[in-house]
C-alpha positions as CSV (number, residue, x, y, z in Angstrom):
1,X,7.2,-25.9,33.2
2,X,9.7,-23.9,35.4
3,X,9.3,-19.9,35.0
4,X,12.5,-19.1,33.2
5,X,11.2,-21.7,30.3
6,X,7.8,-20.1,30.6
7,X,9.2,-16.7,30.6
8,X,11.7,-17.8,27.2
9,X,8.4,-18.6,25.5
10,X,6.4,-15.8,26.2
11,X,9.1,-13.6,25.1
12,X,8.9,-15.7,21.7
13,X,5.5,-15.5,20.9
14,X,5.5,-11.7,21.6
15,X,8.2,-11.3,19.2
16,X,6.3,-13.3,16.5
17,X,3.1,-11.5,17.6
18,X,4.8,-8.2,16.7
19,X,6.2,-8.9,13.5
20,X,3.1,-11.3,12.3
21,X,1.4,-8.3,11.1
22,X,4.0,-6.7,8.8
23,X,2.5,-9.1,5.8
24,X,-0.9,-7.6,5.9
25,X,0.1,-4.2,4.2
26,X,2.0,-6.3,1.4
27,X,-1.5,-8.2,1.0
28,X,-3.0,-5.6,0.8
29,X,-1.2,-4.0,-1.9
30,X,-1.2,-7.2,-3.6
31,X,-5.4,-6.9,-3.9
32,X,-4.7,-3.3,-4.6
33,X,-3.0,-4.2,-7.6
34,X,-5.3,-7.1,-9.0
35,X,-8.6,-4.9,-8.3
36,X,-7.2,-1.9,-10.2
37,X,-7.2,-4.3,-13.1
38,X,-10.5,-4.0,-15.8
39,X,-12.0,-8.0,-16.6
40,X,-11.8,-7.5,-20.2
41,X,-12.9,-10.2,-22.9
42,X,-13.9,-9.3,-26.6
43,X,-16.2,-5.5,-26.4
44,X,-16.8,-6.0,-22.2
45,X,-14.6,-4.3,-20.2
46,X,-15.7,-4.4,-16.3
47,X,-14.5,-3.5,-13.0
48,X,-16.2,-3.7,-9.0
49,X,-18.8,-4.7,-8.7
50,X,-17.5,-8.1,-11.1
51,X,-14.5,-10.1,-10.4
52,X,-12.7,-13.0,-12.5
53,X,-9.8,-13.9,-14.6
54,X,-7.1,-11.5,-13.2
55,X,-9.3,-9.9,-10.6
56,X,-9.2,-11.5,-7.8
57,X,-13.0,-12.9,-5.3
58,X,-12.4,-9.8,-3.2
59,X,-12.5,-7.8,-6.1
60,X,-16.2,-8.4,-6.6
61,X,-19.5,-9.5,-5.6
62,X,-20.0,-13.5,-5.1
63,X,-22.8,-13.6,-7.6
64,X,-20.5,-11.6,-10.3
65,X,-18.1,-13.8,-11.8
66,X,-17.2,-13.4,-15.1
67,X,-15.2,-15.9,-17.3
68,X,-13.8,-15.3,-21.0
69,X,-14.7,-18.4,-23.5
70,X,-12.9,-17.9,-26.9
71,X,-13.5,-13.8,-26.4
72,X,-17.3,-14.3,-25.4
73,X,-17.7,-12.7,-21.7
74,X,-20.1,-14.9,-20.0
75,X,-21.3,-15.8,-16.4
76,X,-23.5,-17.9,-14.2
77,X,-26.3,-16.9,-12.7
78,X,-28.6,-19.5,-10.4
79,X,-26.9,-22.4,-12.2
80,X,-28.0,-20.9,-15.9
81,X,-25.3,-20.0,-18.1
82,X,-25.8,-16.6,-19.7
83,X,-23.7,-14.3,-22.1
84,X,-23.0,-11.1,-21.3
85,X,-24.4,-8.6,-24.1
86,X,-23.5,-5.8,-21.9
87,X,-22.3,-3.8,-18.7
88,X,-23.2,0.1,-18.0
89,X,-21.3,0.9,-14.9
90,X,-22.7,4.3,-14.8
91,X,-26.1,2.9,-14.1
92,X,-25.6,-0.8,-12.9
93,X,-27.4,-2.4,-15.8
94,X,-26.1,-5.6,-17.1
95,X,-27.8,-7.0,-20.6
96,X,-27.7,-10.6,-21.2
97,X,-29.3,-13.9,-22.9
98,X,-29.4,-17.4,-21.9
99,X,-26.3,-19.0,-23.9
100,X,-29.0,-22.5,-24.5
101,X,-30.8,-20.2,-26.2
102,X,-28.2,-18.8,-28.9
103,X,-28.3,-21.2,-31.0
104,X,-32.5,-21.3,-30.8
105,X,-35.9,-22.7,-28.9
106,X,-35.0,-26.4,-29.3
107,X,-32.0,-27.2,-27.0
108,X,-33.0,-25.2,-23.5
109,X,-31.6,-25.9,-20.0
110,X,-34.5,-26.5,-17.9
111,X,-34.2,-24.1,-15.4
112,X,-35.6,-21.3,-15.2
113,X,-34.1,-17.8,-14.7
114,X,-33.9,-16.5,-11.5
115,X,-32.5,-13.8,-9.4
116,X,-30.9,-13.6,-6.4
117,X,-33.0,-10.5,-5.2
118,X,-29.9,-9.1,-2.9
119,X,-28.2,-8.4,-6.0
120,X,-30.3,-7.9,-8.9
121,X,-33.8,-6.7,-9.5
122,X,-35.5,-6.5,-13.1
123,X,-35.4,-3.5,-14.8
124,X,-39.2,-2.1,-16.4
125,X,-40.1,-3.0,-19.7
126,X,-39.6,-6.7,-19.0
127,X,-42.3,-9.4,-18.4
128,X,-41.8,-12.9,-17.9
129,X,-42.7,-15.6,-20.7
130,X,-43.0,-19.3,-20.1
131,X,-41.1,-22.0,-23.2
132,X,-43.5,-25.0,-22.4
133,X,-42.3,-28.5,-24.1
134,X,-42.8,-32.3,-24.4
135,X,-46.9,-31.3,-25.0
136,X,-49.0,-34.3,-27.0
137,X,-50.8,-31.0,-29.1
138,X,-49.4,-27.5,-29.5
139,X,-52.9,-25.9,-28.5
140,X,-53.0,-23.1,-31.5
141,X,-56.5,-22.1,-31.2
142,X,-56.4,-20.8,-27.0
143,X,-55.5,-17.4,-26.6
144,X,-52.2,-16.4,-25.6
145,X,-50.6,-19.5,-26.5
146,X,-48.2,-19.6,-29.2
147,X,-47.4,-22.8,-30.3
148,X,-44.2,-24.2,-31.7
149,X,-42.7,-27.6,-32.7
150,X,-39.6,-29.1,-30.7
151,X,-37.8,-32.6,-30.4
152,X,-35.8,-32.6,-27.1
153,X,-34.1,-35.4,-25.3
154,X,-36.2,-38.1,-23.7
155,X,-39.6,-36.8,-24.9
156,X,-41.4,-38.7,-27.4
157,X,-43.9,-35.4,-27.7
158,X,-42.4,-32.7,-29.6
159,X,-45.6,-29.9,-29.5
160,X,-44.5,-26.8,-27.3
161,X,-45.8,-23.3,-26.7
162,X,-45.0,-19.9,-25.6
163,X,-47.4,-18.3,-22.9
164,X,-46.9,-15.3,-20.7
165,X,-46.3,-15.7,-17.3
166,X,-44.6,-17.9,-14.5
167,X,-47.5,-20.5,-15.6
168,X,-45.4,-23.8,-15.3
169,X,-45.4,-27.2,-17.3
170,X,-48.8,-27.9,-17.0
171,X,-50.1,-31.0,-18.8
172,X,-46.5,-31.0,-20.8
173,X,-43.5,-32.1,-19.8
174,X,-40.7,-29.0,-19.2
175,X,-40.9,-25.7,-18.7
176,X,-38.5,-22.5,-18.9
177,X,-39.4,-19.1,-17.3
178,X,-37.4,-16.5,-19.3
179,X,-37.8,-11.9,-19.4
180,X,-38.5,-10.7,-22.4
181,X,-38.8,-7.2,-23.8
182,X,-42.1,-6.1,-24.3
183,X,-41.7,-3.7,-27.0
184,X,-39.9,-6.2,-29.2
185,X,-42.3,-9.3,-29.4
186,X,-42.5,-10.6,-32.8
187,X,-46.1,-11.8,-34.5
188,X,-47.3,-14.7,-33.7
189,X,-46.8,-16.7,-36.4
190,X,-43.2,-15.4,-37.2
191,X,-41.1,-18.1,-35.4
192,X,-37.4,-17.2,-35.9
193,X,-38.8,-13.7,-34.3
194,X,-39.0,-15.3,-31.1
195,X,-35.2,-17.1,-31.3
196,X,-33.9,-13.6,-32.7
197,X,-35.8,-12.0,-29.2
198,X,-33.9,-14.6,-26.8
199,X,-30.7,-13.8,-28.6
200,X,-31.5,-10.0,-28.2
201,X,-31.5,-10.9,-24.1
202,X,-32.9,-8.7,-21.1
203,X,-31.7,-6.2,-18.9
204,X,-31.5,-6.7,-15.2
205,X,-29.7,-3.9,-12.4
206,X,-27.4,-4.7,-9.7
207,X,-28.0,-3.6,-5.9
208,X,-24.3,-2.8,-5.5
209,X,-23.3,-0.1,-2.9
210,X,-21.9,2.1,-5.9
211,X,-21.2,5.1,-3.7
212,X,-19.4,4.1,-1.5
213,X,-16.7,2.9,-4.4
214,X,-17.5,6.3,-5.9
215,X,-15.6,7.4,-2.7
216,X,-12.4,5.5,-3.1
217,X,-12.2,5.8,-6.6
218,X,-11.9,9.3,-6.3
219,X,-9.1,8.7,-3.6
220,X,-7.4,6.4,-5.9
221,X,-8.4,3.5,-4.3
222,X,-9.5,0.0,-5.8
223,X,-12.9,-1.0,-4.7
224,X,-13.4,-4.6,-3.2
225,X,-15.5,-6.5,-0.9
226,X,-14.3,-7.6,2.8
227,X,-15.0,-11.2,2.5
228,X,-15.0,-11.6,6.7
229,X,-18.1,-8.6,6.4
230,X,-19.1,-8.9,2.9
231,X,-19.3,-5.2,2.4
232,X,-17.7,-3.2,0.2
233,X,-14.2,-1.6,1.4
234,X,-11.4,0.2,-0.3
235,X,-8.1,-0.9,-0.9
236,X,-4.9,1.2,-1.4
237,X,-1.3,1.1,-1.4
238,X,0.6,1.1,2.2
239,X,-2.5,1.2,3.6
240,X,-4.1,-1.7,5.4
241,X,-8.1,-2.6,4.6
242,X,-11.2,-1.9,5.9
243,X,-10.7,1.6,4.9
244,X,-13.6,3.7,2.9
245,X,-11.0,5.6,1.1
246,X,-7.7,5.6,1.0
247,X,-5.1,8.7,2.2
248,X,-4.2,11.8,0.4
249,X,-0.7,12.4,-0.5
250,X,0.5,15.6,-0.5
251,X,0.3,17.4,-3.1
252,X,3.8,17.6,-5.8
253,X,6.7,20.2,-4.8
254,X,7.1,23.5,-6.7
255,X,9.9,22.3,-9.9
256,X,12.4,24.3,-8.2
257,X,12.3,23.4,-4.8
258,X,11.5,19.1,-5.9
259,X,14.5,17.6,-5.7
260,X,15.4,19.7,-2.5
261,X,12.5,18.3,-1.1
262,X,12.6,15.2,-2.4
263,X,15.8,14.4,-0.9
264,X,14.9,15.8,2.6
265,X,12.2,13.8,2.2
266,X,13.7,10.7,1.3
267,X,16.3,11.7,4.2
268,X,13.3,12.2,6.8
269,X,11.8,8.7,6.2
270,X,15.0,6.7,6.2
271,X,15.8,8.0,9.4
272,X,12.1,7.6,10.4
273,X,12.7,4.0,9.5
274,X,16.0,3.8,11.0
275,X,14.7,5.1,14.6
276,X,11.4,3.7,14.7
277,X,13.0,0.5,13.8
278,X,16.0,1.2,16.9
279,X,12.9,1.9,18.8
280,X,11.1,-1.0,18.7
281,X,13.9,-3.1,18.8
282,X,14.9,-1.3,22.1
283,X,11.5,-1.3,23.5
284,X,11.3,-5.0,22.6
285,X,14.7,-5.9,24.6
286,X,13.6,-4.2,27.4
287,X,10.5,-6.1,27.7
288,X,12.4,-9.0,27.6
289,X,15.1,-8.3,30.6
290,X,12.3,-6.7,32.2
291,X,10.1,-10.3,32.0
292,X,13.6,-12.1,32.7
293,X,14.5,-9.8,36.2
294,X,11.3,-10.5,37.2
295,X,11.9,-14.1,36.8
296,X,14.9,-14.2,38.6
297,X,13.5,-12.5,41.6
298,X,10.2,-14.9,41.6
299,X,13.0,-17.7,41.4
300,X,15.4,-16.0,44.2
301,X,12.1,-15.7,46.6
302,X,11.2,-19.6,45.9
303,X,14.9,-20.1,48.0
304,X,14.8,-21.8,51.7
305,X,15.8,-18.5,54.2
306,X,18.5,-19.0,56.5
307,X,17.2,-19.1,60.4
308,X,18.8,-16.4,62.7
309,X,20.6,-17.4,65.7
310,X,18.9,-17.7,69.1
311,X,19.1,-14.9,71.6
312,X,20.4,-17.2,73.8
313,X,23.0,-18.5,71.9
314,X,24.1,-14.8,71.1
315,X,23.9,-13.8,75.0
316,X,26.4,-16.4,75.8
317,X,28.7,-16.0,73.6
318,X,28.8,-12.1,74.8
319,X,29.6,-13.7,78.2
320,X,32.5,-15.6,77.2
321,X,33.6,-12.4,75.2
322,X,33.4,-10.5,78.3
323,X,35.2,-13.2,80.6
């Protein structure tokens, strides 16, 4: 490639490089606008740390989708489908119940629940109780077991039992680990007690970095997460991201003097525009004849250079001038 044609190029992807960024601040306002949106479905109404429906991934945590089914908030957490009873953003506590278990004890999902420990961690007053199924004999005579009666899907054996603990299947065939609360067990022998405490659900806290979105909230901004750093950052209009808070605008004009000032303002950052636009367009042009002079001399200095005559040759010819 000859160095005009190299030079041509160059010039092109500077230009591009230059003017490739203008997007970003429209993007940015664009995820300003989606984040400053609430997720609302039935009584939930949510902001950061969740994200879904209008609010876009970088509006929230990974773990924190939420999706609206025929006005029921609900989410998935570990591959278990839960429905959300309740959000305090105050104090990062989230209520919810296993959605296999509305509807009661005998149609489970056999996982159990499960916590991604980098976002949530239980909250006190909850211990964990093991739904064991498929057993030949619901044992009701050992301690701490509370037996029950289930027919599931491929199991013949329909005896089941409630124990406390992460204890497993055992000699049965499934298990589920689920929290409970411990001040609202039912008696033993009061069976829709224990369905009514599933659907009553338990309470689990999020390990969200709420202060640093306290900070752009009170700048007006919309919290988000960075999705290249997966930390939380602030988003605001004409403003790019990465930010913790967002700029503060002046404060209003006195009524009198507004729509003085207003004008002159309006007046100061069209001609801003105007000459930082004429700027850049001038300093771009002179790159360009600067990269194109340089060129030609490179190409000008690649010529052959013309030998100078021989002293000789010049001597005689002073002879013959002087004859």
């Amino acid at each position: 490639m000859n160095s005009s044609a190299f030079s041509f190029l160059s010039d092109f992807v500077l230009v591009l490089l230059l003017f490739i960024q203008v997007p970003s601040s429209s993007s940015n306002d664009d995820l300003f606008t989606a984040c400053s949106k609430k997720f609302v479905c039935g009584h939930i109404s949510a902001g950061f740390p969740f994200w879904g429906n209008d609010r876009s991934p970088a509006c929230g945590v990974p773990e924190l989708e939420l999706r609206c089914e025929n006005n029921i908030a609900k989410m998935n957490i570990s591959q278990v489908a839960y429905r959300v009873l309740e959000i305090n953003q105050d104090d990062g506590i989230l209520r919810i119940a296993r959605e296999d278990y509305m509807v009661g004890l005998c149609s489970p999902q056999f996982m159990n629940s499960t916590f991604n420990p980098k976002v949530f961690e239980y909250v006190e007053g909850y211990k964990n109780l093991t739904f064991i199924y498929g057993c030949k004999d619901a044992p009701p005579t050992i301690p701490g077991r509370i037996p029950f009666i289930c027919k599931i899907n491929e199991v013949n054996d329909q005896g089941g039992y409630i124990q406390e603990g992460d204890t497993g299947p055992g000699e049965c065939n499934r298990s589920v680990l689920v929290p409970v609360s411990k001040t609202d067990l039912p008696p033993i022998g009061i069976f829709p007690g224990w369905e009514e405490l599933l659907r009553k659900g338990f309470e689990v806290r999020l390990k969200v970095d709420r202060e640093a979105c306290w900070e752009c909230f009170t700048t007006s901004g919309a919290c988000g997460i960075d999705c290249a750093t997966n930390q939380t950052t602030c988003y605001c209009p004409n403003q790019s991201s990465g930010s913790k808070t967002c700029a503060i605008l002046p404060a209003p004009a006195a009524p009198g003097k507004k729509s003085r000032n207003s004008a002159l303002e309006i007046g100061l950052s069209s001609a801003g525009a105007v000459v930082g636009g004429a700027l850049l367009g001038c300093w771009i042009m002179a790159f360009i004849q600067r990269r194109r002079r340089k060129a030609a001399v490179e190409k000008t200095e690649e010529l052959p250079v013309a030998t100078p005559p021989s002293k000789s040759l010049a001597t005689s010819t002073n002879r013959s001038s002087n004859f």
